[in-house]
N, C-alpha and C positions, 0 to 999 in steps of 0.2 A: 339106038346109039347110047350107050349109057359112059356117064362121064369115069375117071380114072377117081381113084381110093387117094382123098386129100391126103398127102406127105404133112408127116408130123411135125414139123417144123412152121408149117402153116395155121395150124392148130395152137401154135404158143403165140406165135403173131398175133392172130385174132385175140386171145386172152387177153392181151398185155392191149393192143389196140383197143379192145373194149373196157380195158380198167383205168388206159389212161382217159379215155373219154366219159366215163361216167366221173370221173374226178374232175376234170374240166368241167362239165355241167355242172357238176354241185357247187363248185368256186364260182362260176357266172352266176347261180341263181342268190348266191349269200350276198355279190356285191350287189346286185338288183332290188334283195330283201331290204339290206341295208340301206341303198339309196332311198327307196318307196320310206323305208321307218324316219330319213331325215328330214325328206323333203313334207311328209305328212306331219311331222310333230310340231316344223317350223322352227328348226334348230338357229341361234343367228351363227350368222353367216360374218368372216371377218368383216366385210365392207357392213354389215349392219351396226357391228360393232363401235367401227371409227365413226360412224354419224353422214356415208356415205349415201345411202340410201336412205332415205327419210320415210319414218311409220309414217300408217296410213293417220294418225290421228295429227302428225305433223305437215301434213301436203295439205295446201290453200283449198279451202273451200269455193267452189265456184260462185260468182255471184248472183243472187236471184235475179229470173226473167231471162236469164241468157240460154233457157234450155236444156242446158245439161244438167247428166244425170248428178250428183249426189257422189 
């Protein structure tokens, strides 16, 4: 049983379906790049900015004997 001679019209479809979809990946993989490159460099962040978030050299020290870590 051999199948019927793909109509060429089928043939652009595919093309186009595959070119829109490697351009879709390429966009998803630059926003992915770009997040990993912000979140790894330690970009600040507006709430670090305004003093929302407090560095780590800002947050209380816990007090000796009570066990916790550092």
């Amino acid at each position: 049983m051999a199948f019927p001679p793909q109509h060429e019209l089928h043939k652009r479809r595919f093309s186009r379906n595959l070119g829109l979809g490697l351009t879709l990946a390429a966009f998803v993989a630059l926003v992915f790049a770009l997040t990993v490159v912000k979140v790894t460099r330690g970009e600040m962040t507006p709430a670090k900015l305004q003093g929302q978030i407090p560095a780590p050299a800002e947050q209380p020290a816990a007090p000796a004997g009570t066990g916790a870590a550092p």
